[in-house]
N, C-alpha and C positions, 0 to 999 in steps of 0.2 A: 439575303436575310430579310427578316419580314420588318417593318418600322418600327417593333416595340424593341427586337432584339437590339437594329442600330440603334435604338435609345437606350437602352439599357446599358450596351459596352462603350455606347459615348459616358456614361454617367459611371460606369466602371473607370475606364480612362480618365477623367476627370478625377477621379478619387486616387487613383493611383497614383497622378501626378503632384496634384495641390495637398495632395494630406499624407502617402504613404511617404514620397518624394519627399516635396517643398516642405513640409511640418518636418517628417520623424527619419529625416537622414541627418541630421545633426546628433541622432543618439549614437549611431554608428558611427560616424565622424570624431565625436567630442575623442576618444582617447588616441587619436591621429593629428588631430591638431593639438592635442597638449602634449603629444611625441613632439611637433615641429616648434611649438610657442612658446611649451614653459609654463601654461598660465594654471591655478590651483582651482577645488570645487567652487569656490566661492563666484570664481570669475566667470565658471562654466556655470552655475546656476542662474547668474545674471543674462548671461545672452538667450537660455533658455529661457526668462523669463520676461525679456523681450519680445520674444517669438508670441507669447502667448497671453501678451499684453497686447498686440497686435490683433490677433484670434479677438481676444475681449474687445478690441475698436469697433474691430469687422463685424464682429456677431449683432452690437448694438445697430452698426449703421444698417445692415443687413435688415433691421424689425421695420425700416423704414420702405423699402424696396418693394413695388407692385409689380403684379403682373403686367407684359406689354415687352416692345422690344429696349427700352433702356436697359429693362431687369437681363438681357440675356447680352448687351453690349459689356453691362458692367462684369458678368460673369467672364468674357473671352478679354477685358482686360488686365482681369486678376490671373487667367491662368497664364498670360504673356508677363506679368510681374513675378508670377512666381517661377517662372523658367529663368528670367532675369534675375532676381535677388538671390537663386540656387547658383547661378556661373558667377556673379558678382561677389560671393563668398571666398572665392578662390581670389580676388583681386588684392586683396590687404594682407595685412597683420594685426589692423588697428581695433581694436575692439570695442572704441567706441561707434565704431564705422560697422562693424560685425552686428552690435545693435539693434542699428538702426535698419541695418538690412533685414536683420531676423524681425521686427517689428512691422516691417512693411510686408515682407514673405507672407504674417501669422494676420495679417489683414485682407491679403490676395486669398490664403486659405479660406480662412472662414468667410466671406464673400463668394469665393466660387462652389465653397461646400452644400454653403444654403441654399444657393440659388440651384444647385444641380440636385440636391436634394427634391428638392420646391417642387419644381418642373417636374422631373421622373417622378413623384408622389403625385401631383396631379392628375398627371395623364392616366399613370394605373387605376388610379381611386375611378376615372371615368368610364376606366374599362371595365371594374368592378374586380381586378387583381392587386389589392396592395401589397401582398405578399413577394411580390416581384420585386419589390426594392430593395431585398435583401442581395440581390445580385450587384448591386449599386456600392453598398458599403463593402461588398466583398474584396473592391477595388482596392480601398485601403491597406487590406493583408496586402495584397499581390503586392503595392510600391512599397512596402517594410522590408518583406521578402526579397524585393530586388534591391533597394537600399544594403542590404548585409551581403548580399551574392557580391555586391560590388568593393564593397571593403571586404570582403573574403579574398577575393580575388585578386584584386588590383592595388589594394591596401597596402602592401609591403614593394611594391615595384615603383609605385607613383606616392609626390607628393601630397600631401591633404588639401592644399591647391587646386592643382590636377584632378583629384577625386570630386572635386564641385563642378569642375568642368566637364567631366565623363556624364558624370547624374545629369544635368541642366541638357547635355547634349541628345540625352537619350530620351528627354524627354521632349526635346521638341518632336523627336519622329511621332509621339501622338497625339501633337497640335492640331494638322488639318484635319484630321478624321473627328476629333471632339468640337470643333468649331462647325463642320459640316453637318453633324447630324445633333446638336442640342440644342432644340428648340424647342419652343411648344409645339405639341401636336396633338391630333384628337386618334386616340389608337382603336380599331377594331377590337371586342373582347372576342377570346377564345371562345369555340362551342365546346365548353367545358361546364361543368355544375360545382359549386361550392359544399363542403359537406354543410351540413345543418349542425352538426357538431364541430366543425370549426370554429374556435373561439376568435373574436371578432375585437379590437382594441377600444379601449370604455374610457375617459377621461380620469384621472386622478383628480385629488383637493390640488389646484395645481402649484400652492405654494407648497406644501410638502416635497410635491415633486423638484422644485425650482431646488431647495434645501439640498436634497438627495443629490442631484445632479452637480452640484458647485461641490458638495462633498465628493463625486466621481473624481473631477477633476482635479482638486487639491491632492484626493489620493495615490492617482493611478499615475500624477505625474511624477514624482521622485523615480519610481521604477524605469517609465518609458524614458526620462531623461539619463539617466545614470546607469543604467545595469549594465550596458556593455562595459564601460569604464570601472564597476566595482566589479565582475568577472574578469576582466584581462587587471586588473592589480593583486587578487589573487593567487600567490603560489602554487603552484603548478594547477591552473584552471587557465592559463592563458588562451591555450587552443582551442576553447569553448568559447572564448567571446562573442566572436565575430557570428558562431555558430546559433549565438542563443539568438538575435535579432533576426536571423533567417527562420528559425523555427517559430518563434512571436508571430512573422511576419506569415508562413504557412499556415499557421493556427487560424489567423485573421483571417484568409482568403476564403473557409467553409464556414466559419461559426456565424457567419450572419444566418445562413440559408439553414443550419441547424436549430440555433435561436428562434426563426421564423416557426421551422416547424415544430418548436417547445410552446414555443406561444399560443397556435394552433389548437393544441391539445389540450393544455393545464391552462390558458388563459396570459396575457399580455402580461401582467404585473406579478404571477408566479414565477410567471420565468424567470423576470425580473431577478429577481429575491435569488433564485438560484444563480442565476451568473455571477451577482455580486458576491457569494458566499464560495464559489469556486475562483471569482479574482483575488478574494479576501487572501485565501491562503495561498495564490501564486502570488503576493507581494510580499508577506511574510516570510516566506518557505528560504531563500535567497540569504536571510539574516539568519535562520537560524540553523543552518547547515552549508558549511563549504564546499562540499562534493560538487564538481563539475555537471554531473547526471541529472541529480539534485535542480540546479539552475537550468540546464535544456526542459525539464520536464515545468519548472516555475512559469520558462519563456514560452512554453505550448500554452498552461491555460492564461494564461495573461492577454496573448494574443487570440484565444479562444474565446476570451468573453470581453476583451476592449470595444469593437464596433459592433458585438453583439449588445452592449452594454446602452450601447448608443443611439442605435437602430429600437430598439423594444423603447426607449424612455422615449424618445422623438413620435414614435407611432401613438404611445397615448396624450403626449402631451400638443400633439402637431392643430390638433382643431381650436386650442383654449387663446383666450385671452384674443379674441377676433382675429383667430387664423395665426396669428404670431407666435402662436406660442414655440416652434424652431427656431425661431430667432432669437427668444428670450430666457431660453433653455443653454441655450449654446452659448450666453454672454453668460448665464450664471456659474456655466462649466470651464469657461473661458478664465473669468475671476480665480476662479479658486486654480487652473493651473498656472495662472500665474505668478502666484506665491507659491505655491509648493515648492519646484527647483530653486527658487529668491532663497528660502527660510530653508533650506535641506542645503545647503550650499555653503551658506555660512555657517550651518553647526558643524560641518563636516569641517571645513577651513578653521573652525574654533577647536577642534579636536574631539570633537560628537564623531562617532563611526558612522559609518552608512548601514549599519545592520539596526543601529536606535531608531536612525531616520527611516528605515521603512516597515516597524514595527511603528510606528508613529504612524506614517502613512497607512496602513493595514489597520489603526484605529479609527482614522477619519473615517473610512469606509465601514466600517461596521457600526456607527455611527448612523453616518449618513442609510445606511441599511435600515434600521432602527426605524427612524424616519419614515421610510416608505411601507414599511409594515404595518408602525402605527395608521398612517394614511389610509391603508388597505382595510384595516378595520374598521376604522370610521366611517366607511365606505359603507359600511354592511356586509364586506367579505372577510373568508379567511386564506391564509396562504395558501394552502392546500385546497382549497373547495371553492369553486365557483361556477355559479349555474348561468343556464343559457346560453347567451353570448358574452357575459361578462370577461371584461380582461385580467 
């Protein structure tokens, strides 16, 4: 393999493990341990928003972090915490102990997120290929995907204990290989040509964008927290549970590299506006229909525009605010999902359905949409129309 690719499937691996893993195998988990525990949404939205109060620490301390080799120690000792706090999960019952571990996991995440981001966005920008980074967030799908293959699987034979143990296990097998090949490096570019029609990513107002993105977060988190657990509590939709996280999680593994090339053509911030408006109604769709099919097809685009979501905002927002702007994007997204499952948890434990709460959530985000339109206008552009290299 040539050194961008082992940068690339290290930074793949890296996402697979700290974010599709260590973040989003607690969605698949939550209605396995409230089989083993007992405990109601309310308790489950609190440790979920542990997790991402953690994220919110990481992201902040992350805007502090330079280039050099600290930047890439502190990264290989976030992804050794989040392989520890995934096995560590299966140790207790204690919840406030489950916390504090999802707190420290959602700090390893967003630390090794940034920094692996950081680095692979570097190196490509110098080879004059940013579009490669899409292979990077793709990581994400694949550990969602394998998070559900494994409570599909192993979910009814093994404890929910156990099932932290399996995850954390599997994921060390892709320790050496992401610690070997993530560093900085200076990559050869392809003898390739760029179209002159390729749209090229343009900055946004960047507080609009900051808005927009802490609205991503509030919104998109009740879904990725809760949907397994509101499909398997549905009447005969139980056998789709487990299914729809796996399908989220396939959706995930192409839609960056599809995103990439929507951006490509209609510009960075159009595409934008379209992922949002195709998550919009995969968050909806779940509340207002109980068909099993229904929700497989909710969990395709959901996971079809989550790190597509991520990926396109981080690309225009990545140069602002002296280089930091990943860092400062990712604590605003961070914010906002760490109230989402808090406030969705208790209304649900208050006797609010989860079909209110994510018709709620599906407003935050049309919302936050709003926001980046207006943005776009004030810009000088329109959704639809953008010339040059504008994003």
């Amino acid at each position: 393999m040539s050194q961008a690719t082992r940068l690339l499937l290290a930074g793949l691996l890296a996402m697979a493990l700290v974010m599709g893993v260590g973040r989003f195998y607690y969605t698949p988990m939550l209605p396995l341990m409230q089989r083993d525990y007992g405990f109601d949404a309310a308790v489950a939205g609190f440790i979920a928003s542990a997790n991402f109060a953690g994220y919110l620490a990481g992201s902040i301390a992350a805007s502090f972090i330079r280039p050099g080799p600290v930047r890439l120690w502190i990264f290989r000792i976030s992804v050794v915490a989040s392989v520890l706090t995934t096995a560590a999960m299966g140790l207790t019952d204690d919840v406030a102990l489950w916390m504090a571990l999802r707190f420290v996991s959602g700090v390893a995440s967003a630390l090794a997120m940034i920094v692996a981001a950081t680095v692979v966005a570097e190196a490509l920008h110098l080879a004059g290929e940013p579009g490669r980074l899409a292979w990077v967030f793709s990581g994400v799908g694949a550990g969602i995907a394998l998070s559900g293959v494994l409570a599909q699987v192993a979910g009814h034979a093994l404890s929910s204990g156990q099932m932290w143990y399996l995850a954390a296990g599997l994921c060390v097998l892709m320790v050496p290989f992401i610690f070997a090949e993530m560093r900085d490096r200076q990559l050869e570019a392809r003898p390739h040509k760029i179209s002159a029609r390729t749209r090229q990513p343009r900055p946004l107002p960047f507080a609009a964008l900051l808005v927009n993105y802490t609205c991503e977060g509030l919104g998109y988190s009740v879904f990725a927290t809760f949907i397994v657990a509101i499909v398997k509590g549905r009447p005969g939709m139980e056998a789709f549970a487990d299914w729809v996280w796996v399908i989220a999680g396939i959706g995930g593994v192409f839609s960056t590299l599809l995103w990439a090339a929507a951006a490509g053509r209609i510009g960075y911030a159009s595409a934008l506006v379209a992922a949002y408006v195709v998550q919009i109604v995969s968050v909806a769709l779940p509340a207002l229909s109980g068909n099993g099919f229904v929700a497989l097809a909710a969990a395709a685009m959901f996971g079809g525009t989550l790190m597509g979501v991520t990926m396109l905002t981080l690309a225009v927002g990545r140069q602002s605010v002296d280089g930091r702007g990943i860092a400062i994007l990712t604590a605003g997204f961070g914010l906002g999902q760490m109230v989402g499952p808090a406030v969705a948890g208790h209304f649900v434990a208050a006797g609010v359905g989860y079909s209110e709460t994510l018709i709620g959530s599906a407003a935050v985000l049309v919302f936050g949409t709003v926001v980046l339109v207006v943005a776009m206008a004030r810009r000088g552009i329109g959704v639809a129309q953008e010339t040059g290299s504008a994003s």
